[in-house]
Each structure stands twice: as structure tokens, then as C-alpha cells.
Phi, psi and omega in degrees: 000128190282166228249339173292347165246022176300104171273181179308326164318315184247358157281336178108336202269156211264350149253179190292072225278336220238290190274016149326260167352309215273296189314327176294296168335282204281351175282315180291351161237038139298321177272328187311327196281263165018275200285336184281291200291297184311316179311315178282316150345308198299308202291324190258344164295332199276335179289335179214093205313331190277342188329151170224137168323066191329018176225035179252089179267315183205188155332312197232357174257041202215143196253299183295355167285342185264323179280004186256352197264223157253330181300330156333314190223045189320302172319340162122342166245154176300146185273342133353327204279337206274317164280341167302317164316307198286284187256032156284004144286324188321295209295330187259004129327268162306347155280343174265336159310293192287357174274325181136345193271164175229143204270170157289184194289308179282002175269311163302331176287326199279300177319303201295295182329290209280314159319288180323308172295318167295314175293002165250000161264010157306305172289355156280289194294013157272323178267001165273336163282328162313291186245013166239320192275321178064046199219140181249155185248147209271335214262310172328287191306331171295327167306306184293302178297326158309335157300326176262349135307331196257030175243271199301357167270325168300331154287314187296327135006292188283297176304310161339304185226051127059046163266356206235357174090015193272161182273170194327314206294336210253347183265344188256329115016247170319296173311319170306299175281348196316303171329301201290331194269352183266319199280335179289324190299322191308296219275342171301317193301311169316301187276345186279332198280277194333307172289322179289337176253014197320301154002300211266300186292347188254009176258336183280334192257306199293001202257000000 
């Protein structure tokens, strides 16, 4: 048996190699759908300026002030196109994962880095929908929460099979603890939507 398909039962180590892989799978292609569905919104606001979005809900639930905006496309393209890109790596990472194979070390390191990057322009385009846009677009936030398990699961991961160099105290912490740190993150995000759109949401229930 090659050493790459060694699971964690008999390596020691305290996460799951298989059900890692299955969570990757099933986070990335939920945000794949997410970014897929807004990509098409996108395509059909341009072809038909009046069109309205099914990811148009309320008031405070609307998708066309963030794809119309700048913030929308930083790259210079709508940013949906970036997860239509991404995360069919996520998903066949983890499908390939869940069979049993474990990747290497500089591809999970390369992967955590990009995943990194992404999750920090994730916390830009939250306070920007939040406090310039004041609008939350719902096929994103679907985008989003799937983006923050799947950050701490990929460090931890990482932290897990002693790729990023941390000490013991701080690996065991993060791996352990993972859980507590993805529902606090859920409710920080929940109470951050709330106060900034509070406006908005108690003008939308009294109307």
C-alpha cells in the first residue's frame, strides 16, 4: 500500500483523510452551484437590462446592486467567474481525497495559500455589501458560508500533517477546536449582517 493512501487510523494523525476529502467535495460544490447560478444572473442582467434576478428577494436581499457594482468584478470580470475557476479544483481535490489518495505537501500548501486568499477577499466583499452596498446578495452568502468551513478546514488540515511549522500547542488548538471556530465565525458574520443592515431589515418587516 503506497504511503499516500496510509488513513489517519493508522498514521496517527487526528483528521480523516477520506472524510476531509468528502467535505471538500460537498462544500465545493455548493459554492460551485452558488457562483454558477449568480454567473448566470449575471449574463442575463446583460443581455436584458430589465431582467430581475431570482436572487432578487427584498430589500436588503438583492444580488443586482453587488453584480452592477465595482466591487462585483475587482478583477476586471464578474467575480462569480472566479469560483466557476476554483472550485471544480476544491471539488476534485476532494473527491480524490475521499477515495483515499493524500496530496502532497507543496499542493495543499499551494491550495491552503489560494483558499487564503480567497477567504480574505471574501471579508472585503462582506464589508462592502454590508457598509457601501448596504444590500446582502443571497447566491454570495451562500458563496460565503461555504468559504469558512472550508478555510479552517484546509488549515487545519495543514496544521494536522505539520505543513505550516506550528508548534504542538497551537496544532492542537486549531484541529481540536475547529468546529467551535467555524459557529463562532457563522455568528460573528450574522450579528455583523444584522447591525449594519438593521435599517433596512426592520423597514422591510414593518412595510
Amino acid at each position: 500500500m503506497s504511503t499516500n493512501t496510509i488513513d489517519n487510523e493508522v498514521t496517527g494523525f487526528a483528521l480523516n483523510l477520506r472524510r476531509v476529502g468528502f467535505w471538500l467535495l460537498v462544500l465545493g460544490t455548493v459554492a460551485f452551484l452558488a457562483s454558477a447560478a449568480l454567473s448566470i444572473e449575471r449574463y442575463l442582467s446583460l443581455v436584458d437590462p430589465n431582467h430581475v434576478p431570482s436572487c432578487s428577494l427584498s430589500l436588503f436581499a438583492d444580488c443586482g446592486p453587488a453584480m452592477g457594482s465595482a466591487q462585483g468584478r475587482i478583477f476586471g470580470f464578474p467575480n462569480p467567474f472566479l469560483g466557476l475557476g476554483a472550485f471544480p479544483v476544491v471539488m476534485v481535490t476532494g473527491a480524490i481525497m475521499a477515495t483515499g489518495w493524500e496530496p502532497p505537501r507543496w499542493y495543499w500548501r499551494a491550495l491552503t495559500a489560494v483558499t487564503t486568499a480567497a477567504m480574505s477577499m471574501i471579508v472585503f466583499l462582506m464589508y462592502t455589501s454590508m457598509h457601501t452596498l448596504e444590500r446582502l446578495c443571497p447566491y454570495c452568502v451562500v458563496v460565503w458560508a461555504m468559504m469558512i468551513p472550508l478555510w479552517y478546514l484546509m488549515i487545519a488540515f495543514a496544521f494536522d500533517r505539520d505543513m505550516l511549522g506550528a508548534s504542538a500547542r497551537l496544532k492542537t488548538i486549531f484541529v481540536d477546536n475547529r468546529s467551535i471556530f467555524i459557529v463562532v465565525s457563522y455568528v460573528i458574520v450574522v450579528l455583523w449582517a444584522v447591525l449594519a443592515l438593521w435599517d433596512l431589515i426592520v423597514y422591510e418587516f414593518q412595510n
